[in-house]
N, C-alpha and C positions, 0 to 999 in steps of 0.2 A: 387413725391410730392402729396398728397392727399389732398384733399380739402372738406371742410365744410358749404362754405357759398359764397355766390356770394360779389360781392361789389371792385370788384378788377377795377381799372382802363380801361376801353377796348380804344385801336387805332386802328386806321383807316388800315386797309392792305387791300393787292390787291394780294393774292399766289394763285395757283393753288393748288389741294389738287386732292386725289383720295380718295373713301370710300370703305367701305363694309359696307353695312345693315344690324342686325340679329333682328329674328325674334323671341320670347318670349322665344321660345325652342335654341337659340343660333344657328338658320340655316341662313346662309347667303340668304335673299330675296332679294337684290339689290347688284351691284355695279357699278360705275361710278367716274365722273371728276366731281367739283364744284368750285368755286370762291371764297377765305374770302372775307368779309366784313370789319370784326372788331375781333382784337383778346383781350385775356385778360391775366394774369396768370391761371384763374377760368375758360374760355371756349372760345370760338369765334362763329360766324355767319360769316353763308355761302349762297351764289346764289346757288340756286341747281334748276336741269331740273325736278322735281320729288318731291311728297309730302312724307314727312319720317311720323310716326305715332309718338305722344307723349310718353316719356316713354323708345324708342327702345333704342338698345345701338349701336350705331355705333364705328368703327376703321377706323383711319385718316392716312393718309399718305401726310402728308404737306410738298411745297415745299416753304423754308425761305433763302431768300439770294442764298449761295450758297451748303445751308443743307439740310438735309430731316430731318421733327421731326416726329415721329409717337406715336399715343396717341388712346385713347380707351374714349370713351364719353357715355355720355345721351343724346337724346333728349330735348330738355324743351318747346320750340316752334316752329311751322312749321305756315306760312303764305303764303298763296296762292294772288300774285301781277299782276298774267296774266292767261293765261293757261296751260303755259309751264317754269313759272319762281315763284320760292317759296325762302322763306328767312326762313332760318331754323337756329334757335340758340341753342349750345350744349355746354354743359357743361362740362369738364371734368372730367373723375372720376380719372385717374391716369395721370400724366405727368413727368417725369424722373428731376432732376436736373440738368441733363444735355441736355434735350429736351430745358427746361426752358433756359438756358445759350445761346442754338442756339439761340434763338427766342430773348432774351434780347442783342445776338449781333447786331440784325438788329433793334429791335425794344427797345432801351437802356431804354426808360422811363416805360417801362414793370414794371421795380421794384419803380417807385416812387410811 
């Protein structure tokens, strides 16, 4: 599913996820474990131990219920809350229909 425009619905989640960072050239600079926030059909926010750069493209490996979705994003904002805790919201650039299905099992008001 490709997406255009923000304005999608976002709820409240609690998943664990794993990333990978890349860096302009498409080299992995980071990876690690973070927390959702909020997800949406359009992107979600994440707790992360670490500032990501505006812009970057990260790859997700989300765990939902009892699924893993994996997705591939943009940056859009990174917010530093402590010194070791940042809230980083990302966009999606691609999400499967059937990534989408997992996540509307757990999370059903995803499509309202």
């Amino acid at each position: 599913m490709d997406f255009e425009g923000r304005g999608a619905k976002r709820l409240e989640s609690e998943n664990l996820l794993a990333y990978r960072l890349f860096d302009k050239q498409m080299q992995v600079v980071s990876e690690g474990v973070a927390k959702t926030l909020d997800i949406s059909r359009t992107g979600i926010s994440v707790e992360a131990f670490e500032f990501m750069e505006i812009e970057s493209k990260i790859e997700l490996t989300i765990g939902v219920g009892a699924d893993i979705v994996k997705t591939i994003g943009t940056i859009k904002n990174s917010k530093k809350l402590s010194e070791k805790i940042f809230h980083i919201g990302i966009e999606f650039d691609f999400l499967s229909e059937e990534d989408l299905g997992k996540i509307g099992m757990v999370y059903p008001e995803i499509f309202k």
